[in-house]
N, C-alpha and C positions, 0 to 999 in steps of 0.2 A: 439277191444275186440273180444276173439273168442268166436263166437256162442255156446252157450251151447244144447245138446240135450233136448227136454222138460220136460224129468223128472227129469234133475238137476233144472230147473228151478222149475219146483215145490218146488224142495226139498226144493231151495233158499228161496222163497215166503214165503213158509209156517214158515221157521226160522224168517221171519220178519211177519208174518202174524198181529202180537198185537205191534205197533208200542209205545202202553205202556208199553209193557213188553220184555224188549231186552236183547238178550238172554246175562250170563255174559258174560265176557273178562279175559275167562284163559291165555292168554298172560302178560296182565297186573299185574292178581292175582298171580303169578308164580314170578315176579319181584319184588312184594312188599313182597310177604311172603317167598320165598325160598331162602334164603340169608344166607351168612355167620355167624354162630353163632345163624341161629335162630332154634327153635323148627321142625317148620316145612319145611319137606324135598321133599315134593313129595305134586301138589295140580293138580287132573286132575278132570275135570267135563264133568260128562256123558247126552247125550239129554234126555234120559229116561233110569229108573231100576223099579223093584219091590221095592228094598230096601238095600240101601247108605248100614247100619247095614252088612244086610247078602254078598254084596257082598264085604266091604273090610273085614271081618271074615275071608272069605274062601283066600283072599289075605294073611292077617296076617297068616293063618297058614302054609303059603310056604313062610315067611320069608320074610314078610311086613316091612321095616323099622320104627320106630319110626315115627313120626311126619306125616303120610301119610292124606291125605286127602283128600276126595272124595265127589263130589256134583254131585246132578241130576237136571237137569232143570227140571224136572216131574218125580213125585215117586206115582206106581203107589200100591204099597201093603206097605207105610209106617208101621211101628210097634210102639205100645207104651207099658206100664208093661198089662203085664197077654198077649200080646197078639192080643191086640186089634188093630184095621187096621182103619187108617184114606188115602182120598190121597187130589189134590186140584190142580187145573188147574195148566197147563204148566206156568211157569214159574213168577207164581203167590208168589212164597215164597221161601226161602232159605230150602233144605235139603241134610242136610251133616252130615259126620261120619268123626272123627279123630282115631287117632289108638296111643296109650301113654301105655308105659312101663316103668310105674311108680316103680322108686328103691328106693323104702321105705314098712316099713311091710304093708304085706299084710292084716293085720286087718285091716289098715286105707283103704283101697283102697275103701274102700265104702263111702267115703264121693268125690268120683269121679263125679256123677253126681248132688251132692250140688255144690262142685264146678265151674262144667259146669255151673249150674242156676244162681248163684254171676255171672258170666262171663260175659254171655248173657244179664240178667237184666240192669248190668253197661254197658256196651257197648251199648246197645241199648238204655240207656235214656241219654248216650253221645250224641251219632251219629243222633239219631232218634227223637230227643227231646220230647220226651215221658216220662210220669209216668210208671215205671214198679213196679212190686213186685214180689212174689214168693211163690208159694201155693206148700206147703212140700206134696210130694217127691219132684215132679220132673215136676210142671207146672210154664211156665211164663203168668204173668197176664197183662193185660193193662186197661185204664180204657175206655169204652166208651160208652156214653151218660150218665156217672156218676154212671154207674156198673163193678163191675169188669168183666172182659170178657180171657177165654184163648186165648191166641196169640202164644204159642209153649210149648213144648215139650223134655225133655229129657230120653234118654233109654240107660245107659252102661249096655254091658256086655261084659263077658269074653271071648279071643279071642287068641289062638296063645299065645306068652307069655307076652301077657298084658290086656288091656281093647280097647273096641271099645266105642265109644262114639257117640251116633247119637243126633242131635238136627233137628227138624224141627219148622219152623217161618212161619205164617200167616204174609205175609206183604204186599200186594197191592189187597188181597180181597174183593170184594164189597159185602154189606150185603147181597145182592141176592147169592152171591157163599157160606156163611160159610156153613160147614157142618151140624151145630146145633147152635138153640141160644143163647147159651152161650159159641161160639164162638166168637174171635176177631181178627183184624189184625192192623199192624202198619197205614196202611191209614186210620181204621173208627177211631183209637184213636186220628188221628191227626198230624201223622208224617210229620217233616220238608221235609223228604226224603222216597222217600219208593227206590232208586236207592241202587239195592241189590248189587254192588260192593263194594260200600263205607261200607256196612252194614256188608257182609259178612266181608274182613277184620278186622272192629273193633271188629267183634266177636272172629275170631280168635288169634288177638294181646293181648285182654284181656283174652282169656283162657291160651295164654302162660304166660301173666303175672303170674296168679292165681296158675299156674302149679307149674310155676317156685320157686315162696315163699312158696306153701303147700312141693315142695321135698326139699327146702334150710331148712324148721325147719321138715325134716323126716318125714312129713304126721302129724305131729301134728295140727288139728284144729285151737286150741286156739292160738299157738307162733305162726302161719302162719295168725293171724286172720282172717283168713277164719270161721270160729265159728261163732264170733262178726258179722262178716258181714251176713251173710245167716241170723241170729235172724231181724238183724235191719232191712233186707227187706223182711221179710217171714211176708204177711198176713194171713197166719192160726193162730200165736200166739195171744193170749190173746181172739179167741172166742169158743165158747163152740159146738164140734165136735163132729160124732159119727165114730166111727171106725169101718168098718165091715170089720168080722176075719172070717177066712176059719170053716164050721161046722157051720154054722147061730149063729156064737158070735158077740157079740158087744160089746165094750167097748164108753161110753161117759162120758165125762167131757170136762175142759178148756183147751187146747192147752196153756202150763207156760211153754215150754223152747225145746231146738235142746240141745242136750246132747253131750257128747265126743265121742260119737258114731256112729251121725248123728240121732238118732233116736228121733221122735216125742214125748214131755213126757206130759200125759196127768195128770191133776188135775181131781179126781174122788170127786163126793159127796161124799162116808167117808172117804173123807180126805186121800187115797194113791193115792202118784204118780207113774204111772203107764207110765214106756216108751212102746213105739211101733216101729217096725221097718218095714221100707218101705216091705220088703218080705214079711209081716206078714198081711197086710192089704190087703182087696179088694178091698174097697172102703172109701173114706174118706169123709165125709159129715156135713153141718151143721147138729147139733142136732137142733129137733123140737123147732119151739118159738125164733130163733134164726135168727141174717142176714145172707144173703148168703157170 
């Protein structure tokens, strides 16, 4: 073997430095996902970024192919809605951005990150063998020590001539690392696996699934049953929420149904239902008197 100079060696060391946590296998990920006929075209993974999101954006708008896909072993200015910035030790969790140019109308394109959350959710209580659910917009739940707890994240936006789609996953966090306590990750819920190869794949084979049946019935919710499915794993339905709206508004009532629109429709004490739409909201909460 030829000697290496010492700071390759470092460099080496420190890529193994967490013998629990190794780093992926873009070689292997590239063979299972970039194949003839499938969705995705392009899977490279970065040691470190600020943000999956912002840097394949600026990719997409010089003419990013479809199906692109981009992971960081460590993100360190992740983004979620309004803004908001999380990150989480090297190589402690999956974060990645897909790039999808979706040909169906553009009114439907907003049920792009329901659909990422169905994806994620199944996938992960495949693979993971985990309970998952789905807190509307755009959180994944898990359960642990018999609370619900966030375990990830999703944030599309528009990009170039499509959507960017970023998801980030809590998955080998120990309670000493979460960000806040009602944080989660696949290892405190109990996962068979927290080996993020396996993980990441079945996330992305089920969002091509999801993909592929919301553009086969043209971005229709319901024919693509994608509708059906986000209801039947979204824990926000059937408890009673408050909605904080730009301007110190509130709206509360019951969470009764995800509409043709994506949007949250709430049951109000006089009796109107009133939808909400993810843009519209700042904050989504239990109403007082209420479980979390």
């Amino acid at each position: 073997m030829t000697p290496q100079p010492p700071g390759n060696r470092d460099k080496e060391a420190g890529r193994w430095s967490d013998l629990g946590r190794p780093p992926l296998n873009v070689a292997a990920l590239r063979r299972a996902l970039v194949r003839p006929g499938s969705l995705w075209s392009v899977v490279d993974v970065v040691p470190a970024t600020g943000s999956t999101n912002t840097d394949l954006a600026a990719r997409a708008a010089k003419g990013e192919p479809e199906g692109a896909v981009l992971v960081a072993e460590e993100q360190s200015a992740g983004r979620g809605r309004l803004d908001r910035t999380w990150s989480a030790p090297p190589r402690s969790g999956l974060f990645f951005s897909v790039y999808l140019t979706p040909r169906v109308p553009q009114e439907r394109w907003g049920w792009l990150p329901l659909l990422a959350g169905v994806a994620t959710a199944t996938a992960l209580s495949r693979t993971a063998g985990v309970d998952t659910a789905l807190k509307w917009p755009n959180d994944v739940l898990v359960t642990v020590g018999g609370e619900e707890r966030k375990t990830g994240g999703i944030l599309a936006e528009r990009a170039g001539e499509g959507v960017v789609i970023g998801i980030g996953l809590n998955v080998s966090l120990t309670a000493a690392e979460l960000p806040v306590p009602t944080a989660g990750s696949l290892a405190l819920a109990g996962a068979v696996t927290t080996d993020r190869d396996p993980l990441l794949r079945a996330v992305l084979r089920s969002l091509e699934h999801w993909y592929g049946e919301w553009q086969t019935a043209d971005g229709d919710p319901a024919a693509s049953g994608l509708q059906e499915t986000y209801a039947a794993g979204c824990a926000t339905l059937g408890r009673s929420v408050r909605a904080e709206l730009p301007g110190d508004r509130q709206l509360v009532g019951e969470a009764v149904a995800i509409d043709g629109d994506g949007r949250l429709v709430l049951a109000t004490a006089d009796g109107v239902q009133q939808p909400v739409g993810a843009g519209d909201i700042i904050h989504l909460r239990p109403a007082r008197g209420t479980a979390p």
